[in-house]
N, C-alpha and C positions, 0 to 999 in steps of 0.2 A: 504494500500500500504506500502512496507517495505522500509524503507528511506536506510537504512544500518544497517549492520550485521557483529556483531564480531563470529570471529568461532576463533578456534585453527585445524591447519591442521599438519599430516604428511605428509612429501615431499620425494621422494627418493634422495640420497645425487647428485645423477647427473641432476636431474631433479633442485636440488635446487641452485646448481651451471652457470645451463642455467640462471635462472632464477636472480641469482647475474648477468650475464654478460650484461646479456637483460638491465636488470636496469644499470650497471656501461654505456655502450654502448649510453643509451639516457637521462641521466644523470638525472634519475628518482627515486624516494621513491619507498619502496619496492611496499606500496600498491600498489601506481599507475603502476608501472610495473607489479603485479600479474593482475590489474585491463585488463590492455589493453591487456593484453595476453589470458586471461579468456575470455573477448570480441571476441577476433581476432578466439580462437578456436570455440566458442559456435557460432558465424559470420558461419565460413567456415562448421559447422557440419552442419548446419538448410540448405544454398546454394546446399549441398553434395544433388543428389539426391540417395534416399533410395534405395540401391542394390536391385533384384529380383533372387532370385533361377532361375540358370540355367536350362532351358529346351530345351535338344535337337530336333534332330529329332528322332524318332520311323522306327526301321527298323524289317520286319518280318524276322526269322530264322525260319531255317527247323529241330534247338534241338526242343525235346520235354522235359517235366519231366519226370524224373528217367533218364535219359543217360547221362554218367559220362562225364564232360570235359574233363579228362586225356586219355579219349581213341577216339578221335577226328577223329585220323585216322582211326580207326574199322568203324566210323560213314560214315567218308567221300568214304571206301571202298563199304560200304552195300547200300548208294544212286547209286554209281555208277554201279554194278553189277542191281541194281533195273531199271536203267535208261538203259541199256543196250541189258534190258529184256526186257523193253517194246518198 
């Protein structure tokens, strides 16, 4: 079991600014202010539940392959002359 762990980290300069305020704020050492904050995000990731790929509904269309999109109107004209025919 690892009791504690020294690392060296880079911080973005605005990230490391929140991070001064947090700690000035509840009148905390840095660790402990990196500590509860690290807690508080790694807390609220694991609670998140895991997104799922969006899946709509399936709806049939009367394109087939090969007939262009841009000529939509050609398509919608030869259905209805077809449909007018029968």
């Amino acid at each position: 079991m690892l009791l504690s762990m020294r690392t060296t980290l880079t911080i973005d300069d605005d990230l490391a600014a929140a991070i001064e305020r947090f700690q000035a704020s509840k009148g905390l050492k840095l660790r402990e202010a990196v500590d509860v904050l690290l807690r508080s995000g790694l807390e609220l990731v694991e609670r998140s539940p895991t997104s799922k790929p969006y899946e709509g509904p399936v709806f049939e269309s009367k394109l087939v392959p090969g007939v262009d999109p841009n000529r939509m109107n050609q398509l919608a004209d030869e259905l209805e002359v077809e449909e007018h025919l029968s």
